[in-house]
Structure formats: C-alpha cells, structure tokens
C-alpha positions as CSV (number, residue, x, y, z in Angstrom):
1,X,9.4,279.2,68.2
2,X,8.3,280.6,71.2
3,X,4.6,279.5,70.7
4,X,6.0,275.6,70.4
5,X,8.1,275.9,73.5
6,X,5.0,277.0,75.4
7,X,3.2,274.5,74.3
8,X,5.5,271.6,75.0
9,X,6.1,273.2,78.4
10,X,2.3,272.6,78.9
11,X,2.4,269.0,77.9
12,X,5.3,268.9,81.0
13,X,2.7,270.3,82.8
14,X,0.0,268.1,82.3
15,X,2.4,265.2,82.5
16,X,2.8,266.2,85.9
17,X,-0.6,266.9,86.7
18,X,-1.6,263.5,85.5
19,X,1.0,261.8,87.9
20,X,-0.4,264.1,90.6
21,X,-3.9,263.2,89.9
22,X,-3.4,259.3,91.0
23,X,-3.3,260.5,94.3
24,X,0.5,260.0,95.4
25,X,3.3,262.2,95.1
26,X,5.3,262.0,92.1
27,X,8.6,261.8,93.8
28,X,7.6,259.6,96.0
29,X,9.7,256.1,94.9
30,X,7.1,253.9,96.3
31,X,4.4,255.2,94.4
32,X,3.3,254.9,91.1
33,X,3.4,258.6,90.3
34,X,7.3,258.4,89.9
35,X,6.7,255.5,87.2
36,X,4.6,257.8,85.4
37,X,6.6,260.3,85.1
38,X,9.3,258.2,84.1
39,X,7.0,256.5,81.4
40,X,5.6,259.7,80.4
41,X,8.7,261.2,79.8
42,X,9.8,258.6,77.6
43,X,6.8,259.0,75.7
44,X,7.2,262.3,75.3
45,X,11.0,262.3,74.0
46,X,10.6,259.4,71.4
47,X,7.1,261.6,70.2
48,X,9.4,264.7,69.8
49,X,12.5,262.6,67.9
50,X,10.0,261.3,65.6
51,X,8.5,264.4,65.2
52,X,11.1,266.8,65.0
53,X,12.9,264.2,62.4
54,X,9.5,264.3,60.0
55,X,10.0,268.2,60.6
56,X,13.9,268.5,59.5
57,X,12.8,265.8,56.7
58,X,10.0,267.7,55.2
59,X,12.3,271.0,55.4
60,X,15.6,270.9,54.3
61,X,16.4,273.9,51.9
62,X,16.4,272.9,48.5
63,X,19.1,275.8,47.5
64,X,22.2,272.9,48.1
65,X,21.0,271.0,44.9
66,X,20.9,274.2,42.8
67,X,24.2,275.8,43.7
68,X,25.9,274.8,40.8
69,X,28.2,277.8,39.9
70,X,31.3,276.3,42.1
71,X,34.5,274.3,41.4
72,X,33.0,271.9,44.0
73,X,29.0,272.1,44.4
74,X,27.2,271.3,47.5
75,X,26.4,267.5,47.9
76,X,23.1,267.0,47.3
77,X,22.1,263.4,48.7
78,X,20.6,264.6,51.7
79,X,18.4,266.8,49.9
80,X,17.7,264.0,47.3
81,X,17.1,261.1,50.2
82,X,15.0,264.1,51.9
83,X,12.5,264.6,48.8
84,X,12.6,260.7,48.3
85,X,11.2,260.2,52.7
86,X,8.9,263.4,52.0
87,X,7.0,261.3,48.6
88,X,6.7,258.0,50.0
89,X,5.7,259.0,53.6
90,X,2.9,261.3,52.0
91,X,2.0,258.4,49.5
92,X,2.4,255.7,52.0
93,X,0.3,258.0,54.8
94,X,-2.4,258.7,52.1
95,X,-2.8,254.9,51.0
96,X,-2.4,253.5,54.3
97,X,-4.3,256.1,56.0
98,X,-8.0,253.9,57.3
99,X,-4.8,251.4,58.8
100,X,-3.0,254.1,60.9
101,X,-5.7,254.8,63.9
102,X,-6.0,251.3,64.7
103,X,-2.0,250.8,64.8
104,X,-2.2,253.7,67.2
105,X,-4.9,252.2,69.1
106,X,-2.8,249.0,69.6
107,X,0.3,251.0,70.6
108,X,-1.7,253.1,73.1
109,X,-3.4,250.2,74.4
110,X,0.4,248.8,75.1
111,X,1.7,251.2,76.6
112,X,-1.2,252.2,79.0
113,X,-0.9,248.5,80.2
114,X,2.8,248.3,80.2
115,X,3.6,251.5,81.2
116,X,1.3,253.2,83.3
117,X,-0.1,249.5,84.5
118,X,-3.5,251.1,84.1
119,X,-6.3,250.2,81.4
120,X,-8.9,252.7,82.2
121,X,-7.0,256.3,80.8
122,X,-3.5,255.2,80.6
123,X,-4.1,254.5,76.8
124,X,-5.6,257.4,76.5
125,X,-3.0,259.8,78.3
126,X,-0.4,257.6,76.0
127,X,-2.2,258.3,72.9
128,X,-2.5,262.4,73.4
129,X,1.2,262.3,74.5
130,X,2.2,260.9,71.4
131,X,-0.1,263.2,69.1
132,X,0.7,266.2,71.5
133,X,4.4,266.0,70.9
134,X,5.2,264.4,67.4
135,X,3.4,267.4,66.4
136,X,5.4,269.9,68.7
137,X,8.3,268.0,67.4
138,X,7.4,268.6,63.9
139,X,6.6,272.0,64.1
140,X,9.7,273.1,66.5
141,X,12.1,271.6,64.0
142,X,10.7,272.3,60.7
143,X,10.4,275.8,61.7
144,X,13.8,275.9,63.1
145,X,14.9,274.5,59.8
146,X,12.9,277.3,57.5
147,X,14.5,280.3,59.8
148,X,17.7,279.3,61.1
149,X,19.2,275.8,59.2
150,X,19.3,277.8,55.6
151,X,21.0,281.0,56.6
152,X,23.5,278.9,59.0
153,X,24.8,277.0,55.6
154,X,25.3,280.1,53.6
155,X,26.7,281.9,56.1
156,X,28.9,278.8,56.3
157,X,29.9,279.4,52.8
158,X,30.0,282.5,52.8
159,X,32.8,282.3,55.5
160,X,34.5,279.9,53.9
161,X,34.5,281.8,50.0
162,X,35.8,284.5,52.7
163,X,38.7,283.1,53.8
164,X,39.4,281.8,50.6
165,X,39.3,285.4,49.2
166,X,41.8,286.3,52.6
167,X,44.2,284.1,51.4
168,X,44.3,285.6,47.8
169,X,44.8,289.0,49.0
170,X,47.4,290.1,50.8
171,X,45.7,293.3,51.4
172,X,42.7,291.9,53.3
173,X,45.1,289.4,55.3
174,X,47.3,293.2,56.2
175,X,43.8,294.5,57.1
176,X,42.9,291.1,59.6
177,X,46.8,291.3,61.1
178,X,46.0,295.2,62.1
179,X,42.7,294.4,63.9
180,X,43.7,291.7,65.9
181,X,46.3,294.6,67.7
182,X,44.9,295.1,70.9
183,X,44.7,299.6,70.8
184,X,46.5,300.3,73.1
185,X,49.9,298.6,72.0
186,X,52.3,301.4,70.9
187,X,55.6,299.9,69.7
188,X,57.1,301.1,66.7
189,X,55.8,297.3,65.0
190,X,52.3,297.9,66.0
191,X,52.3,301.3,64.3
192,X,54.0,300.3,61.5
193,X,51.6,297.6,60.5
194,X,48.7,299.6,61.4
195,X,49.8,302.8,59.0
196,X,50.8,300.1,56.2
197,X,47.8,298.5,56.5
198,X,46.0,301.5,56.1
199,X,48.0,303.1,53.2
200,X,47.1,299.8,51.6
201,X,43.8,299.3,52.3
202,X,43.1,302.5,51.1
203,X,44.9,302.0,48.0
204,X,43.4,298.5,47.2
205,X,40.1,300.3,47.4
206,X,40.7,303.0,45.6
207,X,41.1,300.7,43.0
208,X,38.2,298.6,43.7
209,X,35.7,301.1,45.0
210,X,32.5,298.5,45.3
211,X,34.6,296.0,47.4
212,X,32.1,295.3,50.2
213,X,35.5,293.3,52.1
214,X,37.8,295.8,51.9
215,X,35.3,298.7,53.1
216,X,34.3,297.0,56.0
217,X,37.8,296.0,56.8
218,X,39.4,299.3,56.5
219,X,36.2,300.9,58.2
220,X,37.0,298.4,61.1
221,X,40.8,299.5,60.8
222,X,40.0,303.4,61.0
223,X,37.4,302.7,63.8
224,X,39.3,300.6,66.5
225,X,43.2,301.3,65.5
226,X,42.9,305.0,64.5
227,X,39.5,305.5,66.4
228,X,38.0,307.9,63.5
229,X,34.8,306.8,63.1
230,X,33.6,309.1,61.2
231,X,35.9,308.6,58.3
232,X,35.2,304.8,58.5
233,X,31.1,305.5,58.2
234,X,32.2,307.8,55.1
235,X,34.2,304.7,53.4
236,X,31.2,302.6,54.0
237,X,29.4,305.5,52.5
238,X,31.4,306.3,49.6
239,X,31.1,302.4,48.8
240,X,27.6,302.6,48.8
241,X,27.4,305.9,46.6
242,X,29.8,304.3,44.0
243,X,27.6,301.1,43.7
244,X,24.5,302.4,43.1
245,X,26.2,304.9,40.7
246,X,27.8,302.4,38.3
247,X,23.9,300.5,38.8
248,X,25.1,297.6,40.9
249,X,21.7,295.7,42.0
250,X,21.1,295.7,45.8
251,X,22.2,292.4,47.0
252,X,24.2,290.7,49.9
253,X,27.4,293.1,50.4
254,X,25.0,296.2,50.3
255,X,23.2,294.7,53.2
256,X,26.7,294.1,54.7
257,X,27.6,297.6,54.3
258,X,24.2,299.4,55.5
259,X,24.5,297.3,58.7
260,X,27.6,298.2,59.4
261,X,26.9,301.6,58.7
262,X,24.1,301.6,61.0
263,X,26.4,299.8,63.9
264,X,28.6,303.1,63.5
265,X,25.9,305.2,63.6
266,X,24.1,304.5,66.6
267,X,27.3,304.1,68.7
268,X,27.9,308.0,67.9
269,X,24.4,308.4,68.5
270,X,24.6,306.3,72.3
271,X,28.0,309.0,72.5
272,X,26.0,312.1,71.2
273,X,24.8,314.7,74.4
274,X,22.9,316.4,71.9
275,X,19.0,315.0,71.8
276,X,18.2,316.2,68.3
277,X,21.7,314.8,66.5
278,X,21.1,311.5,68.5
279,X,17.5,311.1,67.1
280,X,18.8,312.2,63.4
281,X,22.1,309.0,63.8
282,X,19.5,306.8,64.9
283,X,16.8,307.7,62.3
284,X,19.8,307.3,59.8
285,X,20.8,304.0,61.2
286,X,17.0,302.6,61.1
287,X,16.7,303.9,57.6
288,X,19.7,301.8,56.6
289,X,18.7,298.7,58.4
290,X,15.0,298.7,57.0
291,X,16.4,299.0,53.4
292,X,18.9,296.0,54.4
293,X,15.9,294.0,56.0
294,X,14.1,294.0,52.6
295,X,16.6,291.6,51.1
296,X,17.8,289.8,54.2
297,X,15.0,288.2,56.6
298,X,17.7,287.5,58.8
299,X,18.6,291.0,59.5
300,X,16.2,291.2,62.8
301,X,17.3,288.3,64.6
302,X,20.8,289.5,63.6
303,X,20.5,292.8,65.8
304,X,19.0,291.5,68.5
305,X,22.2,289.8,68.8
306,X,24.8,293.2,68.1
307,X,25.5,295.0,70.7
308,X,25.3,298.2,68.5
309,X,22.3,298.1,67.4
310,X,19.6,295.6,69.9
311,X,18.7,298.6,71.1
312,X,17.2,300.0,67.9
313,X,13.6,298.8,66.2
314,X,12.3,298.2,63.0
C-alpha cells in the first residue's frame, strides 16, 4: 500500500512539474499553468475512480456467498453482480481489445485540445495521466480490498454473533457491567458487582472451560478491577491447556486467547526491573503471537495498532 501511495504521489509530482514546465507559475491565475493543474487534477481523480472501482470489482471476497450455516446468510448480490462485471469486462476487453487504443487516442486527443488548449503533448500528458492512475487506482483498492475489506466484514460479524451471545448470557453481560467501573470507584455497589461478577464468571467457566469469551472477560475483570494479572494470564492459560487437551483444532478463539496472553505478558515484562525475566515474558509473548499469526494474517497489522504489544516483532 505504501508502494501505490508513492507512486501516485509521483504522478502529483509530475503533474506539477508539467505545469511548471510551460514556463509560468502554476498559481499564477493568469497563466495557463493554473488551468493545468486544474485539468490535470481532474484527470487524475476520474483515472483513480475508475480505477480503484475495476479494483474493488475484481476483488470482493467471495466468502459472503458461501456462509451459509446462519438463520440469515450474507446477501450475496454484490458478489454475484461483481463476478457478472468481472466476465463481461474481461470478455468484452478481450474481443474488443484492437478498438480500445484508438478510443483512447480520440479521448486524449480531446482532452489535450480542450483541456490543456495544447495539441503538441497535451494528448500525450492526458493519455499517461489516465494509464498512470487507473492503474494506481486499481491496484490501491484491490489490494486494500484483499487485506483489509475481508477481515473488516468478519470482524463485523463476529461482533455482531458477539453481542448476540452477550445478550444470551447473563454472565458475560455481569462481566461487561464490571469493566466499564472506572478502578478506582469504591462504594459498596461497585464492589459488589465486581465480586459477583467474578464469583460468576469463575463459575460459568468452570463449567465451560474452552470458552474463549468468558476467559478473556474474566481475564480483563481480574486485570483492571482486581489488578492480578497474573491470575488473569493463568485463566487464559488454563483455557489454552484444556483445549488442546480435549483436541480442539487451533482456530479463531485460540488466536484470541494467545494474543491476549501475549498483551499480558509484555506489559509485566515493560514493568519487570529484571533484564533476564523481561527477555523470558517477551520471548513468551512472541512465541504466542507467531503461533497466532499462522492462522490469522491479520495478526501483524493488529499489533501495530495495541498498545501492548507494537513494541514487539515477529
């Protein structure tokens, strides 16, 4: 992504090297070097719409129209009309294809004369502007589509089957009431809530030792209301332990739990003195966050926005 943005920042560049190069200053109203870069801008947006909508088309996950296992599965129509735009643009582009540099030609042609007023380069400077940024375009969004558009909708679902689950336990809603009391509140309430919420969020997972929900809740609980981290890293722990024992496969909760694990561990390792126990947390918490970034891509990008851990590297 940052390759693309450097190179569209270029094509600013030579935009305004080009208005430069006719001899007049581009802010200047009274000279055509403003026109230019009005033109050129113009050029240069409409290139990247069409561009960047060519990208999102040709990219749009595919997973939607397979998610079937849900009272109410994704639509699908914008994935359909997607791989419908995808075939006949290819087709029509293929059949079409001796047609399309003289259409260009004519449209460069235009604008040079219309736009820049100038039929010597101004086709020419038209014509790479539009190559130059449809293709940026098409490359900035279809690659922001592949890394960023498919993890945003399942981590939109995954938020919402969430809440859903909140509102069918009243042990997880306990859990979200105790964390959103600001620490230092005291009262008799506060406390209250805070020790039932932990009696029963120990309790519910006692009963259901693999729940990746109620760990991380009741880690959170023990680590900001009762500030014993320690015993909230061995919940996430035990969790861990009791999945792999009863040969749960690896999947989206145990990447859940070894990052959090690791976001415990390396804030007692940035509040360890001792060099050779701050190496061990942090070699711990790297361990777990390497075995979590083999079944989550997203897991990088993910700690370089936590606090906790955008200091460590994989």
């Amino acid at each position: 992504m940052n390759a693309i943005g450097g190179l569209i920042l270029t094509g600013v560049f030579v935009i305004i090297f080009y208005a430069l190069s006719k001899n007049c200053s581009p802010c200047a109203a009274s000279c055509s070097g403003l026109q230019i870069l009005a033109v050129s801008a113009g050029i240069a947006l409409a290139a990247l719409m069409v561009g960047g909508l060519l990208g999102f088309l040709f990219s749009i996950p595919r997973s939607g129209a397979q998610n079937q296992n849900t009272a109410y599965p994704d639509n699908s129509n914008l994935v359909d009309i997607s791989d419908w735009l995808t075939k006949i643009l290819v087709g029509a582009g293929l059949v079409t294809l001796t047609k399309i540099p003289p259409k260009l030609g004519l449209l460069a042609d235009w604008l040079g004369k219309n736009g820049f007023h100038n039929e010597n380069d101004g086709p020419v400077f038209a014509l790479a502007l539009l190559i130059f940024f449809a293709v940026c375009g098409f490359l900035w969004v279809y690659v922001w589509t592949r890394l960023n558009f498919s993890r945003d909708l399942t981590d939109a679902r995954s938020q919402a089957a969430l809440l859903n689950a909140i509102k069918e336990s009243p042990v997880a809603s306990l859990l979200l009431r105790a964390l959103s009391l600001p620490p230092a509140k005291k009262d008799d309430e506060s406390k209250a809530l805070r020790d039932q919420a932990k009696f029963m969020g120990e309790s519910e997972l006692s009963e259901h030792p693999e729940s990746r929900k109620i760990a991380i809740q009741y880690s959170r609980l023990l680590d900001e209301q009762f500030n014993d981290r320690d015993q909230a890293i061995h919940v996430l722990k035990d969790t861990l332990a009791v999945r792999r024992k009863n040969g749960t496969p690896f999947d989206a909760d145990d990447v859940a739990l070894n990052f959090n694990v690791a976001c415990y561990l390396n804030r007692k390792a940035k509040e360890e003195n001792d060099a050779a126990r701050k190496a061990a947390l942090r070699s711990e918490a790297v361990t777990l966050l390497r075995e979590a970034a083999q079944h989550d891509d997203g897991i990088k990008s993910e700690m370089k926005d936590d606090a906790d851990v955008a200091d460590l590297t994989l």
